[in-house]
C-alpha positions in Angstrom: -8.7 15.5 -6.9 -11.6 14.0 -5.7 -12.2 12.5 -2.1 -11.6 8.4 -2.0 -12.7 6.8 0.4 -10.5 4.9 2.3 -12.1 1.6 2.5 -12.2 1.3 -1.1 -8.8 2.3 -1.3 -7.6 -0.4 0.9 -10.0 -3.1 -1.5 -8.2 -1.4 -4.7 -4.6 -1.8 -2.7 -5.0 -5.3 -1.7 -6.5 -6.9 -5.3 -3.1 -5.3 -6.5 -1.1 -6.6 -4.4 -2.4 -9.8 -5.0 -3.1 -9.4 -9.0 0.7 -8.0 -9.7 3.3 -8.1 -6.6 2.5 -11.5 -3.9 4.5 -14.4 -4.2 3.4 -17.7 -3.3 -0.2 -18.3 -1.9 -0.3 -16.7 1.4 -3.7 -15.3 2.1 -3.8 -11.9 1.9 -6.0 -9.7 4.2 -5.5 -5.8 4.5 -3.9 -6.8 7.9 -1.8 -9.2 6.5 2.2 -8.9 7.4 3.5 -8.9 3.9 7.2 -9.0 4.5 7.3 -11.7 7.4 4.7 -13.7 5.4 7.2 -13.2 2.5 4.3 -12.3 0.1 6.1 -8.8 -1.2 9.9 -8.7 -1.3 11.9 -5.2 -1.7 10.8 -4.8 -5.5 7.0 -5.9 -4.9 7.3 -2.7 -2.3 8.8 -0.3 -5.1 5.9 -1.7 -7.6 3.7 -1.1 -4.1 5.1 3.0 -3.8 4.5 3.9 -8.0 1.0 1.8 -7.8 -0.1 4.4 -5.0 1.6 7.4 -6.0 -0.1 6.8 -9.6 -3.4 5.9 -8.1 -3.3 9.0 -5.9 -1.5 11.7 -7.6 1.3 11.9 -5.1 5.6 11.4 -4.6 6.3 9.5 -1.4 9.4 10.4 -0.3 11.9 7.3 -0.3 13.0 8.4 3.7 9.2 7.6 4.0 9.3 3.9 3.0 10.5 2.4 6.3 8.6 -1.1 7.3 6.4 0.8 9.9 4.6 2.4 6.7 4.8 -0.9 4.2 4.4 -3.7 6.5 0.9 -4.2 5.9 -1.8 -2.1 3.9 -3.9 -0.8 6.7 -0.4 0.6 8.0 -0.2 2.1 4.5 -3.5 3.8 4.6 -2.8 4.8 8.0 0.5 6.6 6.8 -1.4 8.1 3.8 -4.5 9.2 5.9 -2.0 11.2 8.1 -0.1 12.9 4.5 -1.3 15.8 4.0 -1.9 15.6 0.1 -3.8 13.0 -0.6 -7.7 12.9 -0.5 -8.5 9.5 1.6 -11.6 9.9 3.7 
């Protein structure tokens, strides 16, 4: 697997998010609370987990998804940067 960098990664995460899980027209930053904003409900966050362990080769465990690591994307990034397996610069 090749090396990707993380800024990228973060642009890639947020157009999906905003492509195929937000509901209503919140903006949408990478900062962007997306449960308390109600843009991504419980589902948009399982569509969220298979759209990054597709994108990156991975399996996040399900003990792992805890709204520390999906409250916003940069937390997400931040929780993948720290994982072991995956190749985000």
């Amino acid at each position: 697997m090749s090396t990707i960098d993380h800024r990228v990664f973060t642009e890639e995460l947020v157009a999906f998010i905003r492509a195929e899980v937000a509901i209503g027209d919140h903006a949408l930053e990478a900062d962007t609370d997306l449960v308390l904003t109600g843009l991504v409900d419980s589902l948009g966050i399982v569509l969220v987990v298979e759209w990054i362990e597709s994108r990156l080769g991975i399996t996040i465990d399900p003990g792992d998804i805890v709204i520390e690591h999906f409250d916003m994307v940069t937390s997400m990034v931040d929780y993948l940067r720290g994982r072991n397996d995956t190749d985000l610069s």
